[in-house]
The first five atom37 places (N, CA, C, CB, O) and aatype in JSON, in Angstrom:
{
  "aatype": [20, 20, 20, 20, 20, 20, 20, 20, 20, 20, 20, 20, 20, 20, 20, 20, 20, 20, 20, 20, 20, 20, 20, 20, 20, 20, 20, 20, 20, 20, 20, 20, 20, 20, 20, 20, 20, 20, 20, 20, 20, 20, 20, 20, 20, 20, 20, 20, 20, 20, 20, 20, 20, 20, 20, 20, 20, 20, 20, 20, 20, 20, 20, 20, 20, 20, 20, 20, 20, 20, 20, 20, 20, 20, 20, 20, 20, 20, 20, 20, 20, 20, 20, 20, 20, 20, 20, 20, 20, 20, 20, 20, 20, 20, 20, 20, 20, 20, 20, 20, 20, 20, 20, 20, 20, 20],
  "atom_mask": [
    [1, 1, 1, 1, 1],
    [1, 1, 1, 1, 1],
    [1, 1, 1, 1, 1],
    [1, 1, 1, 1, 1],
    [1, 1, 1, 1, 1],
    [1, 1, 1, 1, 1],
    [1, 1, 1, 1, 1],
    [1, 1, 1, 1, 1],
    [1, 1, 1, 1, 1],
    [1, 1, 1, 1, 1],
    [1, 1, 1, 1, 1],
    [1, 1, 1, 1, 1],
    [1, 1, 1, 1, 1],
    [1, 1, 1, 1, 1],
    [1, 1, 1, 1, 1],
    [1, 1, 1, 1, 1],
    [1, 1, 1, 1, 1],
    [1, 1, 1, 1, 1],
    [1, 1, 1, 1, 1],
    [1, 1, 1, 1, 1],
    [1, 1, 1, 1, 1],
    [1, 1, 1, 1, 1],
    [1, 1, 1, 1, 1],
    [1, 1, 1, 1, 1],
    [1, 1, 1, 1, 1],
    [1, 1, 1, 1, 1],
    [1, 1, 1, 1, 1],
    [1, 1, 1, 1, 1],
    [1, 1, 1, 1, 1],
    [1, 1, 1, 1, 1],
    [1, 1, 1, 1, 1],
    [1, 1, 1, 1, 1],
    [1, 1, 1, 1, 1],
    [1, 1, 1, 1, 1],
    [1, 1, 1, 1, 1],
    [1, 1, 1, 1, 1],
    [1, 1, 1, 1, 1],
    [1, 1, 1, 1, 1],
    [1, 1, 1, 1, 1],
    [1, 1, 1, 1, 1],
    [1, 1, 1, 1, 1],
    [1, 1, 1, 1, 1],
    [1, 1, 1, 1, 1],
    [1, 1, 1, 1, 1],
    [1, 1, 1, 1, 1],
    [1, 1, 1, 1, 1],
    [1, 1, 1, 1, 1],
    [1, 1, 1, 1, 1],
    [1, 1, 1, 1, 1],
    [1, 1, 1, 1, 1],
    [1, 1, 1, 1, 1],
    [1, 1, 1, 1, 1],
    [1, 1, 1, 1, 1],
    [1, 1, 1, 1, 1],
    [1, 1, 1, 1, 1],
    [1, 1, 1, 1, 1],
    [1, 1, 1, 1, 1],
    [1, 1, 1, 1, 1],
    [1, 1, 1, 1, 1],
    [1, 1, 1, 1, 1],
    [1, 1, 1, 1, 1],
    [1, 1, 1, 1, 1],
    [1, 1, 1, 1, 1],
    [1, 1, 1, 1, 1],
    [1, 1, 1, 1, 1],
    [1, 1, 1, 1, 1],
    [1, 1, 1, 1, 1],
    [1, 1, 1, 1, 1],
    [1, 1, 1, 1, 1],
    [1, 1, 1, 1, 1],
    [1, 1, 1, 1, 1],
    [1, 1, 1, 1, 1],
    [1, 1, 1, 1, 1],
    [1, 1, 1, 1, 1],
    [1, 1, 1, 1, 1],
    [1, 1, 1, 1, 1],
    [1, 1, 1, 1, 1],
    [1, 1, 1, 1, 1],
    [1, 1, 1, 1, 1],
    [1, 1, 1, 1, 1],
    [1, 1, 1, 1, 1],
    [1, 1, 1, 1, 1],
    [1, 1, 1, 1, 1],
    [1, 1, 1, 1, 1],
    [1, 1, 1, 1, 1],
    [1, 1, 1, 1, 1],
    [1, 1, 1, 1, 1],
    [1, 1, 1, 1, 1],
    [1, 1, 1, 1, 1],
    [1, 1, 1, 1, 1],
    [1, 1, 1, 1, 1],
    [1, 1, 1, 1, 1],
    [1, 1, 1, 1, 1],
    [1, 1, 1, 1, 1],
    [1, 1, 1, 1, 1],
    [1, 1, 1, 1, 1],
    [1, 1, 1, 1, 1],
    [1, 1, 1, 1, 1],
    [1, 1, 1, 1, 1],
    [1, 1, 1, 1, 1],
    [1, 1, 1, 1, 1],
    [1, 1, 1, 1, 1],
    [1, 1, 1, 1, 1],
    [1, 1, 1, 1, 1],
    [1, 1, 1, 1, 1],
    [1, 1, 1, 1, 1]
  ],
  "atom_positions": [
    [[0.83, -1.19, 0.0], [0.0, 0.0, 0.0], [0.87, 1.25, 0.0], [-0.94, 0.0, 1.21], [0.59, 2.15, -0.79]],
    [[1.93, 1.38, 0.86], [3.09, 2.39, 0.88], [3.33, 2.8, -0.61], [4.51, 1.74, 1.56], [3.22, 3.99, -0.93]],
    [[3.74, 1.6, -1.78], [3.91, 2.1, -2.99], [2.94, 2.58, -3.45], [4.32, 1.38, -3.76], [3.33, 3.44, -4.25]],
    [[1.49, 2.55, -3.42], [0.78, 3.17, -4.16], [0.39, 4.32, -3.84], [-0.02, 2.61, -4.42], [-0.18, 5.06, -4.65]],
    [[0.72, 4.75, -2.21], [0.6, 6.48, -2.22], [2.01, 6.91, -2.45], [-0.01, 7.26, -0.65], [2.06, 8.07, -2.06]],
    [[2.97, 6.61, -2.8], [4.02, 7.38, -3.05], [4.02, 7.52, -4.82], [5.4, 6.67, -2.32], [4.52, 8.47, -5.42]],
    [[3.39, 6.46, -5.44], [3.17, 7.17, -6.56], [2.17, 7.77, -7.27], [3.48, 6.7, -7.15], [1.87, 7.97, -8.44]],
    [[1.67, 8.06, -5.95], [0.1, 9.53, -6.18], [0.92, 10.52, -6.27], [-1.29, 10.02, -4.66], [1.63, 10.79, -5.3]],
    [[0.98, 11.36, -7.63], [1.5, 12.87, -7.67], [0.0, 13.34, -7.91], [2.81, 13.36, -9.02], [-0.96, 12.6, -8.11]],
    [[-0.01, 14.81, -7.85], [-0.88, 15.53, -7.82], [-2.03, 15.51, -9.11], [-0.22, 16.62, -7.6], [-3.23, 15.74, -8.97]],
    [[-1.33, 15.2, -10.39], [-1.12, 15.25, -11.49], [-2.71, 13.35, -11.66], [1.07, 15.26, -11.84], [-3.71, 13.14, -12.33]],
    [[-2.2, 12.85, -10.97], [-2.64, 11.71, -11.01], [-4.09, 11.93, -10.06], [-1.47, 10.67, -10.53], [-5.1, 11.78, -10.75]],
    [[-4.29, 12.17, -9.01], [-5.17, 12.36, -8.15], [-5.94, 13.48, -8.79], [-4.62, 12.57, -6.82], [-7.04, 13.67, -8.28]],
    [[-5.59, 14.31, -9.84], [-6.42, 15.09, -10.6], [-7.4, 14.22, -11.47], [-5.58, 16.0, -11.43], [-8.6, 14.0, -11.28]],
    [[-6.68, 13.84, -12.34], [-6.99, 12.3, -13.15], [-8.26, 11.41, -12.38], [-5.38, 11.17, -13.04], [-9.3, 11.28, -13.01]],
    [[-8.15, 10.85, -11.11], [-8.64, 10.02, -10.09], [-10.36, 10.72, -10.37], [-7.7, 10.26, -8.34], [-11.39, 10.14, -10.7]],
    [[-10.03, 12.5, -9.99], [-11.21, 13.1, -9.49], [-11.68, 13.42, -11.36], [-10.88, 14.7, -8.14], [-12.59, 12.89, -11.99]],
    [[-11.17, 13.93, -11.6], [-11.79, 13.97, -12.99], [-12.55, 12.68, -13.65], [-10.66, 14.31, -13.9], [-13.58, 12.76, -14.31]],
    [[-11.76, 11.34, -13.31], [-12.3, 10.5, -13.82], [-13.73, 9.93, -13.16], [-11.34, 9.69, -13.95], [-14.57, 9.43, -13.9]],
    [[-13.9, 10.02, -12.13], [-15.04, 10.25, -11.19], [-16.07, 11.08, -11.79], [-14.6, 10.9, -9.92], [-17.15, 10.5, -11.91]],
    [[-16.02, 12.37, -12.24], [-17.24, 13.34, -12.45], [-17.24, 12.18, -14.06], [-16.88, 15.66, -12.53], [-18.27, 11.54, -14.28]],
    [[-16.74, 12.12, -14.47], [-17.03, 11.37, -16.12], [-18.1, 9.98, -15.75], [-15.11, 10.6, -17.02], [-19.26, 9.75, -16.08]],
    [[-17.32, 9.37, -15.08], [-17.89, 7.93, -14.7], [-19.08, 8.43, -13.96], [-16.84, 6.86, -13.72], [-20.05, 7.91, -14.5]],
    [[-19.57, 9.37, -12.74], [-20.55, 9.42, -12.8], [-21.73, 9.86, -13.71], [-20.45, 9.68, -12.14], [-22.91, 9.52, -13.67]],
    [[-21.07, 10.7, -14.54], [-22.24, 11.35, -15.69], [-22.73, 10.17, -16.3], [-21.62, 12.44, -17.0], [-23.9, 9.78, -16.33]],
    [[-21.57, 9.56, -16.86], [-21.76, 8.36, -17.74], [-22.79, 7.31, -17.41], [-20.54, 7.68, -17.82], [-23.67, 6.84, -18.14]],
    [[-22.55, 7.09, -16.35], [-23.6, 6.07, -15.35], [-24.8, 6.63, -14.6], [-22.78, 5.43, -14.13], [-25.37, 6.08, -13.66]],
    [[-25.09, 7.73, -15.12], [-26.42, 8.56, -14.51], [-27.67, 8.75, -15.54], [-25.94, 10.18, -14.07], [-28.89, 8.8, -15.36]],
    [[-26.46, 8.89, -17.22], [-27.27, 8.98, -18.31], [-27.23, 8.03, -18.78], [-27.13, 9.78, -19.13], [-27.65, 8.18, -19.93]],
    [[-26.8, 6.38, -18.49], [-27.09, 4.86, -18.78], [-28.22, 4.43, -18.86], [-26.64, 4.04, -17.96], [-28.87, 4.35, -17.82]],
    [[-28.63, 4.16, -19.73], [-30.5, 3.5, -19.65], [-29.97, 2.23, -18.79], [-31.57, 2.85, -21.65], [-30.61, 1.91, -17.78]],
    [[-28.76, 1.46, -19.19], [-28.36, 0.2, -18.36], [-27.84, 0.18, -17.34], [-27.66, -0.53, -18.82], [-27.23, -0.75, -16.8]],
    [[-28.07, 1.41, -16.92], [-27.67, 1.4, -15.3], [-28.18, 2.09, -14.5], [-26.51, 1.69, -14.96], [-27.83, 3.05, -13.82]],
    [[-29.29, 1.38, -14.67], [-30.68, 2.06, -13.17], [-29.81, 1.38, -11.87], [-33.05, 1.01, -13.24], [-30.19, 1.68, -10.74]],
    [[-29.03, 0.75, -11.97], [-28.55, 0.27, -10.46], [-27.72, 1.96, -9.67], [-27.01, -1.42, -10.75], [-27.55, 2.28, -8.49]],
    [[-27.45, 2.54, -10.69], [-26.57, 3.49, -10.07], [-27.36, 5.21, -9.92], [-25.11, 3.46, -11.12], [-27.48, 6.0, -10.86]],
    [[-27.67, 5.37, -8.92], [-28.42, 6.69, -8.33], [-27.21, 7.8, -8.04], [-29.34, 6.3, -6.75], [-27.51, 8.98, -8.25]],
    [[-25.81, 7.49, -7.54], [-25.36, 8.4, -7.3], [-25.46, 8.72, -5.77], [-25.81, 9.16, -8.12], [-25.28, 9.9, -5.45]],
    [[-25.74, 7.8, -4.79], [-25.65, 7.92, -3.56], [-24.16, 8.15, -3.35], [-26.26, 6.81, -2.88], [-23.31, 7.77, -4.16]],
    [[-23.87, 8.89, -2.06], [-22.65, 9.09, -1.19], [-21.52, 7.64, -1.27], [-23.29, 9.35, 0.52], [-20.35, 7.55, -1.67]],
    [[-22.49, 6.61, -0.68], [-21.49, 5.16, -0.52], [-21.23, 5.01, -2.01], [-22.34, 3.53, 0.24], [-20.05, 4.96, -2.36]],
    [[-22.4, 4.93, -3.16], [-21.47, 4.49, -3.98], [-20.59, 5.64, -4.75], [-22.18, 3.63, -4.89], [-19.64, 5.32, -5.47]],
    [[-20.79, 6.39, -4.63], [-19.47, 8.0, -4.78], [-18.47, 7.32, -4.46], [-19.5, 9.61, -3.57], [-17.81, 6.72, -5.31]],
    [[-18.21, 7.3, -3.2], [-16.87, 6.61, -2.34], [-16.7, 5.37, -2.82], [-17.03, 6.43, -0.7], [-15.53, 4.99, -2.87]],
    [[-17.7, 4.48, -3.25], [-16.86, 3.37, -3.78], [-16.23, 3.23, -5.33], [-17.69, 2.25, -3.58], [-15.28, 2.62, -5.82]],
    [[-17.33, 4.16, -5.86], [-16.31, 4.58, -7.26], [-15.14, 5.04, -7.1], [-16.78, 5.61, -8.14], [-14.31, 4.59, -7.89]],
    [[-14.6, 6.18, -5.97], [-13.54, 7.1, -6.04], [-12.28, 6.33, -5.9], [-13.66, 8.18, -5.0], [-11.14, 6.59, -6.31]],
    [[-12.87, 5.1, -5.08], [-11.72, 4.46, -4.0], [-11.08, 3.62, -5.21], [-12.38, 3.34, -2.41], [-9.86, 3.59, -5.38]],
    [[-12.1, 2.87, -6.13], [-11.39, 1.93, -7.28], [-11.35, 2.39, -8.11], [-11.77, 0.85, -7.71], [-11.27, 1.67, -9.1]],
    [[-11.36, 4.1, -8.34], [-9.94, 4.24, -9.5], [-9.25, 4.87, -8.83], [-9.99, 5.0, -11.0], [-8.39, 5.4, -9.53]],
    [[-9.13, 5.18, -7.58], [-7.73, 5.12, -7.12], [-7.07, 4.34, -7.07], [-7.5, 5.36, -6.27], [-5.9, 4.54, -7.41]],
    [[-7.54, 2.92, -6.58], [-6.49, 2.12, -6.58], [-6.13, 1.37, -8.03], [-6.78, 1.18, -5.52], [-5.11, 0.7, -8.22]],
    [[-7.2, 1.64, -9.0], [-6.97, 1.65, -10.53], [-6.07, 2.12, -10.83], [-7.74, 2.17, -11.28], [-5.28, 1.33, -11.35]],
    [[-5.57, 3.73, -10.73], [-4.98, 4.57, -11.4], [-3.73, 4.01, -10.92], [-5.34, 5.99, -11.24], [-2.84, 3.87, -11.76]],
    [[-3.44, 3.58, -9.41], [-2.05, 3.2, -8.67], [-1.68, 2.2, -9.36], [-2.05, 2.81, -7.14], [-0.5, 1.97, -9.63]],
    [[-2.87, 1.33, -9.8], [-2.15, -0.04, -10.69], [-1.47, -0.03, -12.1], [-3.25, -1.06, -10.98], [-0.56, -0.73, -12.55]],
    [[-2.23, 1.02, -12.68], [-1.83, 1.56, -14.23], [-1.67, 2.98, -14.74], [-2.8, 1.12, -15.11], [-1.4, 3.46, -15.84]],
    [[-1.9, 3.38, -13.74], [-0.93, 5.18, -14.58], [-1.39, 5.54, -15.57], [0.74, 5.23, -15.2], [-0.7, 5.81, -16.56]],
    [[-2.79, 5.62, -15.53], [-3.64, 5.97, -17.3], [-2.92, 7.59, -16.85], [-6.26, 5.82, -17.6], [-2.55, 8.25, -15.88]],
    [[-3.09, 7.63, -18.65], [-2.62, 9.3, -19.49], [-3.55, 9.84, -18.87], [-2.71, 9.67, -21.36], [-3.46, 10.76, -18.05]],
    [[-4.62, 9.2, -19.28], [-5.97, 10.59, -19.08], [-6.93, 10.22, -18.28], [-6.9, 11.07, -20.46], [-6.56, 9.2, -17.71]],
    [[-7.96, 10.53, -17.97], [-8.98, 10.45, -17.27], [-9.77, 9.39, -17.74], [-9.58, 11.57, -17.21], [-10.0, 8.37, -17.09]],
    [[-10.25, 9.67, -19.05], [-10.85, 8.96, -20.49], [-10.26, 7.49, -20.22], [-10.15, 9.75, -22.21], [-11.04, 6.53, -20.24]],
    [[-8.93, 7.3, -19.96], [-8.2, 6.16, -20.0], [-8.4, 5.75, -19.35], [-7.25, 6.0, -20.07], [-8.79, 4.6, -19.56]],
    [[-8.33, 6.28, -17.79], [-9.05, 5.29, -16.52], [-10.28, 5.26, -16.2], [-8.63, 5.51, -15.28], [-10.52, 4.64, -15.16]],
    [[-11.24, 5.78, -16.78], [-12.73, 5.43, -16.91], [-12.8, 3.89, -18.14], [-13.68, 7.13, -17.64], [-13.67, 3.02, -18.03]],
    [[-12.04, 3.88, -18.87], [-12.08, 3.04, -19.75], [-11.57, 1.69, -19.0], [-11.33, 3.55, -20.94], [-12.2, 0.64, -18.9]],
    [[-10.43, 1.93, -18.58], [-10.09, 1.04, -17.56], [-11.02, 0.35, -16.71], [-9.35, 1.62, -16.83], [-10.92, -0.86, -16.48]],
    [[-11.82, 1.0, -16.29], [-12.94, 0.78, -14.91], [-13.73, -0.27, -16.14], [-14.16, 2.65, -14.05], [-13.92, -1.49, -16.06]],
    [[-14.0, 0.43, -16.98], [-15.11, -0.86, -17.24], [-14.13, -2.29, -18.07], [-16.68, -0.13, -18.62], [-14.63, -3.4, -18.24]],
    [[-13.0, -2.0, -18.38], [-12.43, -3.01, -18.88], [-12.17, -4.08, -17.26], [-10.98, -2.41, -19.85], [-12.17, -5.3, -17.1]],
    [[-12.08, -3.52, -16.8], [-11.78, -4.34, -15.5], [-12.85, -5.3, -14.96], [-11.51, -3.38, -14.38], [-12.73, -6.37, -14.37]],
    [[-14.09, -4.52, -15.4], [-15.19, -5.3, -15.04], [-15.09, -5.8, -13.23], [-15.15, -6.64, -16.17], [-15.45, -6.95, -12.97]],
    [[-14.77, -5.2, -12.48], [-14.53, -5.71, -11.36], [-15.58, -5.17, -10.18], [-13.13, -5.45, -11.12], [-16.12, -5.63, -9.18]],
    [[-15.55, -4.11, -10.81], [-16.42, -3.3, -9.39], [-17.84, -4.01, -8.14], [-17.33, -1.91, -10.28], [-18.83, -4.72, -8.27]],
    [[-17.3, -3.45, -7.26], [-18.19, -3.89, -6.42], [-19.85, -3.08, -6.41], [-17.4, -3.78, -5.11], [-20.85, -3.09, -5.69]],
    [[-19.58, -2.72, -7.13], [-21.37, -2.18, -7.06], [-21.89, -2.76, -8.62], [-21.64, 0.08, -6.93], [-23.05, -2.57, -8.99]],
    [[-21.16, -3.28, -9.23], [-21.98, -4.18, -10.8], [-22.5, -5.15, -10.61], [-21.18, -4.72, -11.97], [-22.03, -6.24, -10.3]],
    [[-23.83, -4.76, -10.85], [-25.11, -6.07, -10.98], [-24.39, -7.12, -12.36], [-27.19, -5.16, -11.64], [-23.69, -6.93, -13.36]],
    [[-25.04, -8.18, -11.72], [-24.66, -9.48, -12.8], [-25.83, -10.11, -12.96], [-23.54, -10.65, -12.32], [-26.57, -10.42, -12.03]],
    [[-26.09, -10.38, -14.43], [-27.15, -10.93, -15.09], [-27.47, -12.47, -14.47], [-26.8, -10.91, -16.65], [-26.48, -12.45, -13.73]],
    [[-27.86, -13.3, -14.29], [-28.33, -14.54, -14.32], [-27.22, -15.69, -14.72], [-29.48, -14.49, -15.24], [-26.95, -16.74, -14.13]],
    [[-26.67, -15.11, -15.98], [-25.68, -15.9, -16.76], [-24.09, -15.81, -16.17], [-25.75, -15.35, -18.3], [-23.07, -16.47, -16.38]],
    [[-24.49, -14.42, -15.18], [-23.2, -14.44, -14.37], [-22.42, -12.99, -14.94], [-22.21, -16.03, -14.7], [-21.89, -12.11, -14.26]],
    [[-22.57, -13.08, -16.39], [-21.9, -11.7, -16.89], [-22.31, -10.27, -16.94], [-21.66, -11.82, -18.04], [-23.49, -9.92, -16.81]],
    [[-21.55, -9.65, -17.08], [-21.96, -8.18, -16.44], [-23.28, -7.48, -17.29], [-20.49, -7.02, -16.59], [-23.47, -7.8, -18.46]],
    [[-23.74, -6.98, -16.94], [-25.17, -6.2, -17.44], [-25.32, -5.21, -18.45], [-25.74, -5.49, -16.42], [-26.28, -5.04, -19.2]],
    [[-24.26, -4.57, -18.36], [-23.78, -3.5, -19.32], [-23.24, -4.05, -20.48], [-22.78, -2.62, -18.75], [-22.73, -5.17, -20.44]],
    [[-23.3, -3.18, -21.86], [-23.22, -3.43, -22.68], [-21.57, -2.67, -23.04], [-24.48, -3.2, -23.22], [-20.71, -2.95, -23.87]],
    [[-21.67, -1.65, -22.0], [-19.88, -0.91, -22.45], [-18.65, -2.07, -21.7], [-19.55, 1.25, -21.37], [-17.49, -2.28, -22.06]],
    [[-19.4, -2.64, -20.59], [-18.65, -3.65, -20.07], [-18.29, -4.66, -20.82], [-19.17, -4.11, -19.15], [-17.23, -5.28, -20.81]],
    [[-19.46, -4.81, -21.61], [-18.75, -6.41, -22.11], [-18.01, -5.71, -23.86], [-20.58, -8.22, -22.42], [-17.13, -6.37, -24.41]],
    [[-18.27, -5.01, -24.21], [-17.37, -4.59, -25.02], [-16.21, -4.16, -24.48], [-17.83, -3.76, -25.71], [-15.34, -4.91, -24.93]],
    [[-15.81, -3.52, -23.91], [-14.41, -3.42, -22.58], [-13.43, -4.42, -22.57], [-14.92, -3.57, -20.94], [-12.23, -4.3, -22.82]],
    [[-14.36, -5.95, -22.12], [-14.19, -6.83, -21.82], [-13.63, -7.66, -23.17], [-15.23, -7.12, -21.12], [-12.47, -8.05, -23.25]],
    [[-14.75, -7.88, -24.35], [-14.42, -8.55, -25.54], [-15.39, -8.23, -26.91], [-14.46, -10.04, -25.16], [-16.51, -8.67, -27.19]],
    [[-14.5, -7.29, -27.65], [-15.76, -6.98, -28.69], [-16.43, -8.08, -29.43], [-15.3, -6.07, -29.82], [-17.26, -7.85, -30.31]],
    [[-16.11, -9.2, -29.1], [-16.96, -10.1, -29.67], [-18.03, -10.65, -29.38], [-16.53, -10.81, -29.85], [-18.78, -11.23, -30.16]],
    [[-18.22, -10.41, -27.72], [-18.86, -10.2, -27.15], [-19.98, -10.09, -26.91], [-18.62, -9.87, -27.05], [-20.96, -10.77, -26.62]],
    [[-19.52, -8.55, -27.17], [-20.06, -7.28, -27.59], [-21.29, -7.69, -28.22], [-19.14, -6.43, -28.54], [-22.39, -8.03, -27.79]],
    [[-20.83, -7.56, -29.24], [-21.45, -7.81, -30.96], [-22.24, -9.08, -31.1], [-20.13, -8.01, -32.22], [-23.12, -9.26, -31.94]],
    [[-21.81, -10.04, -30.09], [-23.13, -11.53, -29.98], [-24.04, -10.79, -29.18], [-22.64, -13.35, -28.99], [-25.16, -11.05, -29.63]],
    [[-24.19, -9.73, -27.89], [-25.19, -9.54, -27.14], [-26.01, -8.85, -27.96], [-24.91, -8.99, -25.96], [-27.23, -8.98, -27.97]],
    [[-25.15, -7.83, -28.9], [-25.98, -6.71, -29.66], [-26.85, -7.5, -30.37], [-25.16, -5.71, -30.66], [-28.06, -7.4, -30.13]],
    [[-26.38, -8.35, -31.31], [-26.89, -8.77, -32.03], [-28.03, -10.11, -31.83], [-25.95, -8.81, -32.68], [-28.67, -10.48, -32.81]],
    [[-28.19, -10.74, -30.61], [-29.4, -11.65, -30.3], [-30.3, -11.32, -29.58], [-29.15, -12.7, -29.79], [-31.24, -12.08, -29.36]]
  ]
}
């Protein structure tokens, strides 16, 4: 844990919070994600995993670690379908455009 706040520069924790206001817009104007209201807890639980996102991979941009978040598919507040896989449609393209393109398409 020591390494990952020593390589928080300022520069990065900008990134963190920027990527936050994106990911929430993004997930507010989701038709596929009525799970997410934008409460306080899950604020804090978005903020916390791309922090520790950003500590793992050093995205350029903001864009990059929002992209990250859903390639990761990990989060603790993502509902899972029946079949087990994630609900979202940016997720599973994230994940595998082939995916993708079987959900789109059946």
């Amino acid at each position: 844990m020591d390494v990952l706040l020593q390589r928080m520069t300022p520069e990065l924790a900008a990134c963190v919070l920027e990527g936050l206001l994106l990911l929430h817009e993004e997930l507010s104007v989701d038709p596929e994600a009525p799970w997410y209201v934008g409460t306080p807890d899950q604020t804090q639980v978005l903020h916390d995993e791309l922090w520790i996102l950003a500590g793992e991979i050093t995205p350029t941009s903001s864009a990059a670690l929002v992209a990250a978040w859903y390639a990761a598919g990990r989060s603790s507040l993502l509902p899972v379908a029946c079949t087990g896989e994630l609900v979202s449609s940016r997720h599973l393209s994230a994940a595998d455009p082939s995916i993708a393109w079987a959900a789109q398409s059946a």
